[in-house]
N, C-alpha and C positions, 0 to 999 in steps of 0.2 A: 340168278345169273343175268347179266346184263350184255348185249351184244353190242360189241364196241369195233363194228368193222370200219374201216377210214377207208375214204375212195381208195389211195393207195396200197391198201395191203397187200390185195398179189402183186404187186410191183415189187412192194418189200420184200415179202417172204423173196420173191426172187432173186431179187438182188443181195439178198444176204446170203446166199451162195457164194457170192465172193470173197465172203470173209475167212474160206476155207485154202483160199489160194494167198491170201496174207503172211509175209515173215513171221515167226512168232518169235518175240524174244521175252524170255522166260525167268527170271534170275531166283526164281525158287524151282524145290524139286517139285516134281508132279506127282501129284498124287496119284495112287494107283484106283481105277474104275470101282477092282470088285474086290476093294481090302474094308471090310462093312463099318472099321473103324473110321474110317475116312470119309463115310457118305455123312451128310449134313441133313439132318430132320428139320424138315420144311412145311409150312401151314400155307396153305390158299386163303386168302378172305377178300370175297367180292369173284364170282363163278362166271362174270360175262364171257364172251368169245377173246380179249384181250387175258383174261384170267388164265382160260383154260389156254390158252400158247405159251403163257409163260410159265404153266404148271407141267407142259411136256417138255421145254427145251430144260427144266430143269430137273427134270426125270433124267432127259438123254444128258445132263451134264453129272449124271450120276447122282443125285441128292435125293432121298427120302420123302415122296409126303406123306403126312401123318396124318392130315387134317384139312379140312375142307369148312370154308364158312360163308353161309349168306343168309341175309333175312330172308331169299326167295326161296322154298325149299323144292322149286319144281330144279332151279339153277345150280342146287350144292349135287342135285340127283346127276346130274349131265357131267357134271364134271367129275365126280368118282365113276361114270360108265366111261367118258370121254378117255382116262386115265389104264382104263384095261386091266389086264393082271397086276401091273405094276400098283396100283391103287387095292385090293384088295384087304380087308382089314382097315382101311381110313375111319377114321372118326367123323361126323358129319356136326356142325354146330349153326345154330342161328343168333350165334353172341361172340363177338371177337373179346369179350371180357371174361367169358366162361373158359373160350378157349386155352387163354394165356393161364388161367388160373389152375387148368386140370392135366395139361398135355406136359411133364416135368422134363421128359426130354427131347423140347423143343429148341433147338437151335435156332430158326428164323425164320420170316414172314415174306411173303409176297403179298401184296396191297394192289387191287388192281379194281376198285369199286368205284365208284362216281366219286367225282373231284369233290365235293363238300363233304367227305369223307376221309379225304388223306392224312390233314394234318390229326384228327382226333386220334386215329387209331396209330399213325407214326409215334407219336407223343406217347401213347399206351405201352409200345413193346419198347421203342428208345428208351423210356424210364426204367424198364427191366434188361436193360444192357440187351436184349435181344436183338439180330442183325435185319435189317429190315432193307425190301426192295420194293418200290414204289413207283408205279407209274406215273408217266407225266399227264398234268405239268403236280408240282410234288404237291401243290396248295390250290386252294380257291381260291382266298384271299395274300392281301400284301401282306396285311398282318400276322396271318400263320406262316407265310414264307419265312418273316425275319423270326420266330417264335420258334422254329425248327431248324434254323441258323444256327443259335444260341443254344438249342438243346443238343445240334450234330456236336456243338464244339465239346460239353462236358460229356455227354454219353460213350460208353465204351463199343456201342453197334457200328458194325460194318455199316455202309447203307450205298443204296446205288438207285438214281432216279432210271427208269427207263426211257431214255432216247436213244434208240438201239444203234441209231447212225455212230453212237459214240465210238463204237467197238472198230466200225471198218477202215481199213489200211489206208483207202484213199484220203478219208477225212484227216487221217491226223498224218499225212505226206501235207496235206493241204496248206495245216498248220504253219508243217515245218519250211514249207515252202515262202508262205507269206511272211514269217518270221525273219526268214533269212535274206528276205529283201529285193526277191528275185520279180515282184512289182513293181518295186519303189512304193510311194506314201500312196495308202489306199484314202478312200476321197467317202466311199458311198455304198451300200448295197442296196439291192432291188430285189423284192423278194415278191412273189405270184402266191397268193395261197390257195391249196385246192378246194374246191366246193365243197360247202357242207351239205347235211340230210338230216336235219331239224329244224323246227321252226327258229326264223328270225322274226322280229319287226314284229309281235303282235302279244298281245296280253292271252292271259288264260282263258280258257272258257268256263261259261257258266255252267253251274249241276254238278254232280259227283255219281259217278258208277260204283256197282259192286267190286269192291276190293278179289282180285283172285282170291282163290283157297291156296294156303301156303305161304303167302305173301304177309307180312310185318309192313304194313305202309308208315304206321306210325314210327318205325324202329329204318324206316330204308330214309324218310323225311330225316331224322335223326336230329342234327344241328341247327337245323335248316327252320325258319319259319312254316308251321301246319298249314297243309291244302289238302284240300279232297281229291282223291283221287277220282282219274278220269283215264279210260282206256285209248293207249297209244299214243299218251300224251309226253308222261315222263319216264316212264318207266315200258322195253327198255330202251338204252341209248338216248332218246330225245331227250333225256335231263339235259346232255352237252349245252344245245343252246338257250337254258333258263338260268338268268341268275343267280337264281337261291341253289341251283344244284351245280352247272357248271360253268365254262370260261370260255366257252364256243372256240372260233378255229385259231385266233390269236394263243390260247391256251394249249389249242389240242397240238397245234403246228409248229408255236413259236421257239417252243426249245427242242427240238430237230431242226428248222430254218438257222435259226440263227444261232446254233450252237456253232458253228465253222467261224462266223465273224468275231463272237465273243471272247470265244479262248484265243484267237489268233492273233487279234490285237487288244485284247486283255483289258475288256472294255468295263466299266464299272457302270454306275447307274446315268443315263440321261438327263441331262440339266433342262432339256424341254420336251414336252409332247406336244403334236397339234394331231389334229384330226378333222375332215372332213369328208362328208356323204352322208347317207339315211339310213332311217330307221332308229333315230336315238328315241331313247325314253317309253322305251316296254321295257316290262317282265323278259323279255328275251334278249339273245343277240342281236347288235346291228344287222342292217340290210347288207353292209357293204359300202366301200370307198378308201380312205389311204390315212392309214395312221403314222407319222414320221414322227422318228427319235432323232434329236441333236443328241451326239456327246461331246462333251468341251475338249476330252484327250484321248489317244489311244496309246497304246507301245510305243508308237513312232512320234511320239508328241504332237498331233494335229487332231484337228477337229474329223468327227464322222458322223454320217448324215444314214440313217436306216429308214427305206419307204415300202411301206407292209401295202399290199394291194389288195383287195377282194371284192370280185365279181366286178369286175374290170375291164374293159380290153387289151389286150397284153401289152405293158409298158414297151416302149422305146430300148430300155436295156436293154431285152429278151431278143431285136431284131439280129437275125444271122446265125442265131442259134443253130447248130445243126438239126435235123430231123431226130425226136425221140420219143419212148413211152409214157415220158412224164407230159408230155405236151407242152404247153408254155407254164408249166408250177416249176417250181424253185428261187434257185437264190443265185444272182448276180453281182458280185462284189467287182468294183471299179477301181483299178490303181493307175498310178502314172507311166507306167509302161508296161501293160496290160489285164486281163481280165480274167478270173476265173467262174465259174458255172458247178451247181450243184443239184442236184435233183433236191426234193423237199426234206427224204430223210438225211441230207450229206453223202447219200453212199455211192453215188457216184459222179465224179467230181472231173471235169475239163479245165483247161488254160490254153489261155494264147496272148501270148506276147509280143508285144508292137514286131511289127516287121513278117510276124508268122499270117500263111494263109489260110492255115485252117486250126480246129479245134482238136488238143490231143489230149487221150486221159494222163491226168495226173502223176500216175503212176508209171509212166511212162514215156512221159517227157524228156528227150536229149540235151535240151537247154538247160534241164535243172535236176539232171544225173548226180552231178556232183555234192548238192547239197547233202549232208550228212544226215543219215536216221538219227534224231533226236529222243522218238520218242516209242516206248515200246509196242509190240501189235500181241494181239489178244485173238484169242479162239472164238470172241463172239460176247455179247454184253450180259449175258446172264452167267456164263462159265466165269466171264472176270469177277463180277459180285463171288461166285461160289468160292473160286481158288483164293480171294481174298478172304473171305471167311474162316478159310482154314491155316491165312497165315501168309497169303501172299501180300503183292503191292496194295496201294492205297487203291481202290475203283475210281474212272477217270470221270463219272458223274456224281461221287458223294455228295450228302446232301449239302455240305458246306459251299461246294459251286452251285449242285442245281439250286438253292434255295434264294442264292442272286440271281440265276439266270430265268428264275421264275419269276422273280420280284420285274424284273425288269419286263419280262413279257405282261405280265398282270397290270403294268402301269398301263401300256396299250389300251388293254382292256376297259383300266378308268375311265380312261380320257371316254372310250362311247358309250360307260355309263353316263358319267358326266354331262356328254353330247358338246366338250366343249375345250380347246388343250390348257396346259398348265405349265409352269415355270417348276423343276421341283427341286427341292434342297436336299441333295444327296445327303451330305453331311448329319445333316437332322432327319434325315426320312421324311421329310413334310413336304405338301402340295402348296403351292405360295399360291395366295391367293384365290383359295377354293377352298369348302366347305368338304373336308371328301373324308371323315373320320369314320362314319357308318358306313362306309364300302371299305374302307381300307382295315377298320373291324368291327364289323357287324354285329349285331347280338347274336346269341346265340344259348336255342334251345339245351339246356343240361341234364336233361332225365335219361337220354341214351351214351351218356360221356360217362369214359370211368373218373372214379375222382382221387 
């Protein structure tokens, strides 16, 4: 198990209380809790603290687990105790390849392992039509984004990335809100990202420690180029900020921040990156400084301009904010007759519009009452993966949007491996003018990949 806590998370957890007080509009029947036809047999694989929440909320959304898996065998133990009675009889495995192959009536997966892990084991149960849900962000690299693109489109699996913000009422009022025009032409977002807690800015250390008892290091490395392990270095959580393992806070943050700007003006891939500040050219994530996306179009047909911030002083947008628990993190989008405000996972979401004196939430807005629900509201982002699986609507994060809206984050990402921006050719997928095909696809080790 891997402990995957985000400064935010009791913010989260709390704020998703909200999404209990959201319209629900429903256009299939609902399935009943305790009709045992109806529960969905679900596998764990990957047991960190993000694992084991998405293995309760889909316990309480009624669905089965069957199964539990991680190379850590201290990690698969916590999460069948975590699980309670509810879990009794679970199967415990140290191979998402044995699993698939033994458990016959497996329904679908939850993925919630370190990101150099996503795409190999999505591509495992996707090729078995299995319905798969995956935390963010869905890939490591560019190259598994568009590789998992291609396979959402022929696979028969449900699939839903985890940016939980997807699910809440105010985000997708937000939408409907910007859509409808009640900005005018948006211009810009400003987004704060929240501090990380893994190494940035520095290369590995020298020597290698005793591997835990229980521990698969060579099987957790997996894809990834071999290193020695070393205590408290990668494993857990601190993979996040090492390249060969994860995508640091552009990855962890960027599809929650930016998922409000992208669906709303239906933003496709950036014609340029730039980026500047420190700490390029480790093993790890940047230090910090401000990575900017141009896109040449949006909905509204204009140009839009996205400024990622980290470890920063709080940008100019953020001034006047009202007082809150996010502190100066989130997302600030700019239009020509006024502005909206989102905490970091979208879920709670303000506006104020030229002429207004203060900040009112979203959802509650007199000026833009009128606007028409457009778009459905949901019980919560793991219950809509589940009732789609059994036959409801499409999930509002499949992997066909997250695998764009990853792609798009991950360029970020480039540009401070690179340490340097780029021109890129949507069209082609290509970086003009840079050498960037070993980052956008890597080698990779194949002895722990099914084939």
């Amino acid at each position: 198990m891997r402990h995957t806590r985000s400064l935010s998370r009791r913010r989260f957890l709390k704020n998703s209380l909200l999404i209990a007080s959201a319209p629900i509009i429903c256009p299939f029947p609902i399935f009943g809790e305790d009709a045992p036809g109806n529960r969905l047999n679900l596998a764990l694989v990957g047991c960190g603290e993000m694992g084991v929440n998405d293995m309760k909320t889909a316990l309480g959304c009624g669905a089965n687990v069957i199964a539990v898996c991680d190379v850590d065998e201290s990690m698969s133990a916590k999460a069948v105790r975590a699980g309670g009675a509810q879990m009794q009889g679970t199967t415990v495995y140290g191979d998402y390849r044995q699993l698939l192959d033994k458990e016959k009536t497996l329904d679908g997966l939850i993925i919630a392992t370190p990101d150099h892990w996503h795409a190999a084991i999505c591509r495992h149960y996707m090729r078995a039509n299995k319905h798969v849900y995956c935390e963010k962000p869905l890939t490591r690299t560019i190259g598994e984004a568009r590789e998992i693109r291609g396979l959402a489109r022929a696979s028969g699996s449900v699939t839903q990335m985890g940016n939980q913000g997807s699910a809440y009422g105010s985000m997708r009022r937000g939408i409907e809100v910007i859509q409808a025009g009640a900005l005018g032409t948006l211009s810009s977002a400003h987004v704060v990202s929240p501090g990380e807690r893994y190494p940035t800015g520095v290369n590995r250390p020298a020597g290698e420690d005793p591997i835990p008892k229980g521990l698969d290091w060579d099987f957790w490395v997996g894809p990834s180029p071999m290193r020695p392990y070393k205590t408290d270095i990668y494993h857990p959580y601190k993979w996040r900020g090492w390249h060969d393992f994860g995508t640091g806070q552009i990855g962890n943050w960027a599809t929650h921040s930016l998922n409000l700007p992208i669906r709303a003006l239906n933003l496709g891939f950036p014609s340029k990156v730039e980026v500047s500040g420190q700490g390029f050219g480790f093993e790890t994530y940047w230090t910090g400084g401000t990575i900017t996306y141009h896109f040449p179009t949006t909905l509204q047909g204009a140009r839009f301009t996205v400024y990622w911030y980290e470890n920063l002083p709080t940008p100019e947008a953020f001034q006047g904010l009202p007082p809150n628990d996010e502190g100066s993190e989130g997302v600030v989008l700019i239009g020509e007759r006024g502005r909206i405000y989102t905490n970091p996972h979208n879920g709670h979401v303000l506006i104020k519009l030229e002429g207004e004196s203060g900040w009112r939430d979203i959802t509650h807005h007199e000026a833009t009452r009128s606007i028409p629900v457009t778009l459905p509201r949901v019980r919560g982002h793991m219950q809509e993966w589940i009732d789609a699986c059994k036959g409801g609507p499409k999930p509002f994060s499949s992997f066909e949007l997250a695998s764009r809206m990853t792609e798009t984050c991950l360029l970020g990402l480039l540009a401070t491996q690179l340490g340097h921006g780029f021109e890129y050719d949507a069209e082609n997928q290509s970086v003009v003018g840079a050498s960037a095909d070993e980052l956008i696809n890597p080698k990779r080790r194949t002895k722990w990949l099914a084939t």
